[in-house]
N, C-alpha and C positions, 0 to 999 in steps of 0.2 A: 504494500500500500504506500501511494505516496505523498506523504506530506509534509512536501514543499510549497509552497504560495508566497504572496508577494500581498505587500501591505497596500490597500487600497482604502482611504476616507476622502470625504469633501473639505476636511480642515486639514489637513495637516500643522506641524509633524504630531505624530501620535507618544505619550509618552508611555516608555516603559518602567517599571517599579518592582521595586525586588519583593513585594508581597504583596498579595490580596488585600483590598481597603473593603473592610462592610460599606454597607450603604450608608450607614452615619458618616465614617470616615472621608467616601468620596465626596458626601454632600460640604462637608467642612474643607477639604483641600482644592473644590472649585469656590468656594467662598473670597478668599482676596483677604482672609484675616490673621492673625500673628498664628492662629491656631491650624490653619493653612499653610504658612510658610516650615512652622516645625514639622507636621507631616511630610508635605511635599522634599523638605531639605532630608527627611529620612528615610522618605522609600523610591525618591525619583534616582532612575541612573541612566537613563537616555533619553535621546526623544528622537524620532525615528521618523522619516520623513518618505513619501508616497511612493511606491517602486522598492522600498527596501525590499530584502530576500530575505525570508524566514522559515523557518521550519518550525512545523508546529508538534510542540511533545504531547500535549493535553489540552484539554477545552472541561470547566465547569460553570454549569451557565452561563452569565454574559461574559467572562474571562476568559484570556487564551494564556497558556505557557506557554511561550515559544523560544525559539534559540536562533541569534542570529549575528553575522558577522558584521563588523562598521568597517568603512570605508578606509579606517587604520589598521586594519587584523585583527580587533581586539572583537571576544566573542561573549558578546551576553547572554543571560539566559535570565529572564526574567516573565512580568505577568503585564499584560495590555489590556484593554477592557472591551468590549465589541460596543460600536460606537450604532447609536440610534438614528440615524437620521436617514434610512431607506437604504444606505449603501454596506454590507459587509465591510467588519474593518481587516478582515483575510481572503484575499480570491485565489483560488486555490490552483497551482497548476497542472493542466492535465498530461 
């Protein structure tokens, strides 16, 4: 089975996070407030912009793990969120 896909949203860049935020958590880290900045400065480690290549290890619910190279070799593996606005935030390729 293959999956590999490529990051596909209408905003770009997407960020990736080394964990799962509940839903409290992500409402507070899109907030713009000090209690936002310390989340975000503790789980953000990239931000990933449209076309990256990813490979996808796991999917739970709106979340994807994925693993993927930056344009320096260095290789993340972290957690992205599937974005709501009509578009998949993974198109997968065939």
């Amino acid at each position: 089975k293959n999956n590999n896909g490529i990051i596909e949203i209408s905003v770009p860049p997407l960020t990736i996070r080394n964990r799962v935020l509940s839903p409290e958590e992500f409402k507070i880290a899109n907030s713009g407030s000090e209690a936002a900045k310390k989340i975000n400065n503790e789980t953000i480690i990239g931000k990933l912009p449209n076309g990256t290549k990813v490979e996808l290890l796991s999917s739970i619910n709106k979340t994807h793990f994925i693993k993927t190279e930056l344009s320096n070799g260095q290789i993340l593996h972290g957690y992205i969120a599937q974005k709501f606005s009509g578009i998949p935030t993974i198109t997968m390729k065939r």
